[in-house]
Each structure stands twice: as C-alpha cells, then as structure tokens.
Backbone as JSON Lines, residues from 0, in Angstrom:
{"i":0,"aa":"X","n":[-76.2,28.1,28.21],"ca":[-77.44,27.52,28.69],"c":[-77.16,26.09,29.12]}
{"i":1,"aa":"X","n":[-77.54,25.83,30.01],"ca":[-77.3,24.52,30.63],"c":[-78.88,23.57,31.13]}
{"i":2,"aa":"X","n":[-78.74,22.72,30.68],"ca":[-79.86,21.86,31.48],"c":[-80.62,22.19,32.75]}
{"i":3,"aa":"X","n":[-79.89,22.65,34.07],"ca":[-80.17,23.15,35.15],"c":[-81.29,23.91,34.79]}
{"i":4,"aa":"X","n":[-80.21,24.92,33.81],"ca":[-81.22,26.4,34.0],"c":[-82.29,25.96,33.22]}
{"i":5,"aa":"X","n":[-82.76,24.86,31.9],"ca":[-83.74,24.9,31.72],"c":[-85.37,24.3,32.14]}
{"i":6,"aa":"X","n":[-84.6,23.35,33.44],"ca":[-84.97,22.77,34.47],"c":[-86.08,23.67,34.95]}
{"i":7,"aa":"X","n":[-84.87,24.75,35.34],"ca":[-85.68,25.38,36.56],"c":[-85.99,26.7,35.88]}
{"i":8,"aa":"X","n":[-86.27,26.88,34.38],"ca":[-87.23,27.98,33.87],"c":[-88.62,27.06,33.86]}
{"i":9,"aa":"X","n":[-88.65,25.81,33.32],"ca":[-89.59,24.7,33.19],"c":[-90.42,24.93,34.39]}
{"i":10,"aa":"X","n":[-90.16,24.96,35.32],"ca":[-90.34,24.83,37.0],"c":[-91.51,25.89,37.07]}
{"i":11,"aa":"X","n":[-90.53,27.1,36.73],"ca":[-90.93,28.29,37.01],"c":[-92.33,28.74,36.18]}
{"i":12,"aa":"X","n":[-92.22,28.27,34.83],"ca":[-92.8,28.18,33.56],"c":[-94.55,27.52,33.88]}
{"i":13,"aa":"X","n":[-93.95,26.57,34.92],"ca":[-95.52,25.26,35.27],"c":[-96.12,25.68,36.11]}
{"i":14,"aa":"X","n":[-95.12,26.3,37.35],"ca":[-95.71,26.77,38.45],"c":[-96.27,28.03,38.45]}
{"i":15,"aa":"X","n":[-95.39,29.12,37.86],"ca":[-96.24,30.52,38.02],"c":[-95.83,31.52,38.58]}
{"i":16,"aa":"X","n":[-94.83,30.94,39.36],"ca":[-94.41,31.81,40.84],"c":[-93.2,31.5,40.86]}
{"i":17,"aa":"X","n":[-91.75,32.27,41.06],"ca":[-90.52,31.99,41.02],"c":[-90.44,31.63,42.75]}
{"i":18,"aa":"X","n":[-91.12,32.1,43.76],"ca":[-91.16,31.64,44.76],"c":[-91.37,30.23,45.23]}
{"i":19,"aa":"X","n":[-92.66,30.08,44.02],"ca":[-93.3,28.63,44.83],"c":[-92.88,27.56,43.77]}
{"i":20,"aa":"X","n":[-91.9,28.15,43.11],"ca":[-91.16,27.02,41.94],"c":[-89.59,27.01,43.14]}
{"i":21,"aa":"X","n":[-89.31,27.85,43.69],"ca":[-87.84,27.81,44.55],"c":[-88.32,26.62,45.62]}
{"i":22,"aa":"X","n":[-89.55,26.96,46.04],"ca":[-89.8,25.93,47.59],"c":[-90.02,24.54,46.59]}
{"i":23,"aa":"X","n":[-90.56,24.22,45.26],"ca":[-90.55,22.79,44.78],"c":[-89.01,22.29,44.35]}
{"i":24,"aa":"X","n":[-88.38,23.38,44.24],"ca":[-86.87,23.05,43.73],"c":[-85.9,22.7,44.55]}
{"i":25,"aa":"X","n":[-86.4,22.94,46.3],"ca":[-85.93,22.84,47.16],"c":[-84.29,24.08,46.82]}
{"i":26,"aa":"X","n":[-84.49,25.18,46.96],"ca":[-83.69,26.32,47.04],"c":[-84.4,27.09,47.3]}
{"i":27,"aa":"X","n":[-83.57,28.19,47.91],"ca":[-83.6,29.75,47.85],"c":[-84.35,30.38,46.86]}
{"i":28,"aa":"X","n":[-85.11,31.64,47.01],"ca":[-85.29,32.1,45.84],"c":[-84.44,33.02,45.34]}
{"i":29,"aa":"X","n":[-83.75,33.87,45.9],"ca":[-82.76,34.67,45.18],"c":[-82.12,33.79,44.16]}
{"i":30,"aa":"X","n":[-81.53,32.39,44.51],"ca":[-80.42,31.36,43.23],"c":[-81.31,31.64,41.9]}
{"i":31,"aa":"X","n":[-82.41,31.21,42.33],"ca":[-83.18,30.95,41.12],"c":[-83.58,32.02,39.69]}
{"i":32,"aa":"X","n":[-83.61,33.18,40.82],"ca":[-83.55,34.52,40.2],"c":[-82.86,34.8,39.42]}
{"i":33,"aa":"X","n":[-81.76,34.58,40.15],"ca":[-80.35,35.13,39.34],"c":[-79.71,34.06,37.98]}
{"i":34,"aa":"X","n":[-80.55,32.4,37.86],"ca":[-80.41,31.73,37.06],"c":[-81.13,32.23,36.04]}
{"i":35,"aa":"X","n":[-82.43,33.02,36.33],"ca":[-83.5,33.01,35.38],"c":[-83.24,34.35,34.7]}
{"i":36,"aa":"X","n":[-82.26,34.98,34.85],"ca":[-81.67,36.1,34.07],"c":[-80.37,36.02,34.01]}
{"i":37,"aa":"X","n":[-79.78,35.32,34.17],"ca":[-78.55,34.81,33.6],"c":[-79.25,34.19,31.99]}
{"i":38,"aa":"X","n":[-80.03,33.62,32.44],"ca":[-80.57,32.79,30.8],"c":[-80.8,33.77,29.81]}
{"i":39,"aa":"X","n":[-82.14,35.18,30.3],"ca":[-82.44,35.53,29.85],"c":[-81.35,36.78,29.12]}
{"i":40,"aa":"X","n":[-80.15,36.77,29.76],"ca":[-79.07,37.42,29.15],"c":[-78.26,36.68,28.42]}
{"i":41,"aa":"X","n":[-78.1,35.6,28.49],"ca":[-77.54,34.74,27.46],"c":[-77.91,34.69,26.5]}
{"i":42,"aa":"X","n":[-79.36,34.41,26.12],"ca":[-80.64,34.54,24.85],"c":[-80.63,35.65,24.48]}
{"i":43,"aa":"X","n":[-80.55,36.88,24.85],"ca":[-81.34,38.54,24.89],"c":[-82.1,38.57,24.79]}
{"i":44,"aa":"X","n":[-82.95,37.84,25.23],"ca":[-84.54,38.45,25.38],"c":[-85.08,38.23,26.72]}
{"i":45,"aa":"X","n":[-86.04,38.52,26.92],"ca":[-86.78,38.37,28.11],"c":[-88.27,37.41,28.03]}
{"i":46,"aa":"X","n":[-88.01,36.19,28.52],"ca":[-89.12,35.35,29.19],"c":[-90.01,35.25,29.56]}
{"i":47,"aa":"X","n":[-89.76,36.22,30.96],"ca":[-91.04,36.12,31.88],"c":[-91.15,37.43,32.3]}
{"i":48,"aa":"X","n":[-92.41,37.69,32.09],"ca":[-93.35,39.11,32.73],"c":[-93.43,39.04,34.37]}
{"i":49,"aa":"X","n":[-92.28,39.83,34.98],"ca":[-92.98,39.44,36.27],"c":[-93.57,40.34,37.02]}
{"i":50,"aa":"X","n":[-94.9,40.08,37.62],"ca":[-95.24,41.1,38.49],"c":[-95.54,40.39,39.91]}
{"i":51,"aa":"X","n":[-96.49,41.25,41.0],"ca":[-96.56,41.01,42.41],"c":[-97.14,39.61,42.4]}
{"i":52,"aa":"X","n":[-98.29,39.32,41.56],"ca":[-98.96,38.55,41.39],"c":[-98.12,36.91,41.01]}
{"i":53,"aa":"X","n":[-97.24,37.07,40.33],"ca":[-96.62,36.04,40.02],"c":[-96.05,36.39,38.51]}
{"i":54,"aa":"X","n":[-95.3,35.02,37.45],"ca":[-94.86,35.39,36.01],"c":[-95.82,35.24,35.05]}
{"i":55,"aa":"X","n":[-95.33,35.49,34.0],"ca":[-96.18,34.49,32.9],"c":[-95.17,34.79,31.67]}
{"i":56,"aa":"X","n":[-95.23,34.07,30.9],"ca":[-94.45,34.03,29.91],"c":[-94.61,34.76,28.5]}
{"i":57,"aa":"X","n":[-93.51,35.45,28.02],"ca":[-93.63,36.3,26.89],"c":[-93.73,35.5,26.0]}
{"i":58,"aa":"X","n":[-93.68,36.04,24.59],"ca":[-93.74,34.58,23.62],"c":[-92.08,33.91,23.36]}
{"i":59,"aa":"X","n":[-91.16,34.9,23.6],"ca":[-90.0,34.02,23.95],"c":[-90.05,32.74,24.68]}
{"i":60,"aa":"X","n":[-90.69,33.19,25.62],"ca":[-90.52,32.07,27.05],"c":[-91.65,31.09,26.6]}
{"i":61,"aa":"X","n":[-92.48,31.33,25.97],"ca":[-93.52,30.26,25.6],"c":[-92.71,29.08,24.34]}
{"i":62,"aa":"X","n":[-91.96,29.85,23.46],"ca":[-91.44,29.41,22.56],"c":[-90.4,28.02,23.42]}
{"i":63,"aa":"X","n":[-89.38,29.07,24.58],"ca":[-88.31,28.38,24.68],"c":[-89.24,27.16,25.61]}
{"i":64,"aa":"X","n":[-90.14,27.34,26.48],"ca":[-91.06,26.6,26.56],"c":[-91.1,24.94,26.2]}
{"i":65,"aa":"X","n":[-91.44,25.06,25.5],"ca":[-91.82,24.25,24.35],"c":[-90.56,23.19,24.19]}
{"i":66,"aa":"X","n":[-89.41,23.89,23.75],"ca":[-88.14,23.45,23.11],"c":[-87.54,22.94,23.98]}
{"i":67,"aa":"X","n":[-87.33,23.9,25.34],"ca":[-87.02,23.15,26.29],"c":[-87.6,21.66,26.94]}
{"i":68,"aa":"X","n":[-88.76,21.51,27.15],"ca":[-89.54,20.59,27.43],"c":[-89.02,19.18,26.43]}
{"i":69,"aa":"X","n":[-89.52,20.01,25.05],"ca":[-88.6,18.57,24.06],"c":[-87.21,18.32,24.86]}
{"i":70,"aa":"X","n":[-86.32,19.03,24.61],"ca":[-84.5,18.77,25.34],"c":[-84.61,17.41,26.3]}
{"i":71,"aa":"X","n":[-85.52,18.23,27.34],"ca":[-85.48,17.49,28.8],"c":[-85.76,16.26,28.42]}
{"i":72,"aa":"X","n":[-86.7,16.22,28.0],"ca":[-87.37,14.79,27.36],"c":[-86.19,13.99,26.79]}
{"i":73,"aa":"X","n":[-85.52,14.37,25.81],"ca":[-84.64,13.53,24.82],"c":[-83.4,13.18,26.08]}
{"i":74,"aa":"X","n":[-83.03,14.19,26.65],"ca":[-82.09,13.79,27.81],"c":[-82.33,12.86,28.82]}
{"i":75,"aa":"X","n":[-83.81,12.84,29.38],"ca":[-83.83,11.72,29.81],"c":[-84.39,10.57,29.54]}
C-alpha cells in the first residue's frame, strides 16, 4: 500500500465516481481502476460497491476511510 493509492481511494471515496475522481486526478480511468484493486487485493477485501450509478463504500472502505484520511494528514 502506498500513499498514491491511498490518495486516490480518498479521491474516489469523496467523489463517488471512479470516473469523475480520474478527471479530478487528472488521469485515465482505467490507471485508477487497476490501483483501486490492486489495493483491494493487497488488503483482501473489497472497498467499494460498484455499480452503473457510481461506488460507495463497504464497511472496509469506510473503515480504511477514515485511517487513511488520518495517514494523509500526519504525512503532510
């Protein structure tokens, strides 16, 4: 797990939309994709519920949520 990726679950996490978190991240959305389950295979669990509509977060992802947000904070 790296900072990046918890960056841009954060992103994803605020915004709603792995799309319209890629256009604020200034990337692609496929990168982002493939970061946001890279994580979620690193952890084993799964994050985010995604459907047509957009994500929302399981209680994993609410948890890491949270933790992450502290990290970012202390890092910067």
């Amino acid at each position: 797990m790296t900072f990046r990726q918890l960056d841009y679950f954060l992103m994803v996490a605020n915004v709603g939309q792995i799309t319209a978190a890629a256009k604020q991240l200034h990337m692609a959305q496929p990168p982002l994709s493939y970061q946001l389950k890279q994580l979620e295979s690193e952890l084993g669990v799964q994050l985010l519920r995604r459907a047509a509509s957009g994500v929302s977060l399981t209680p994993a992802g609410e948890r890491l949520r949270d933790y992450a947000q502290q990290l970012i904070d202390l890092r910067d």
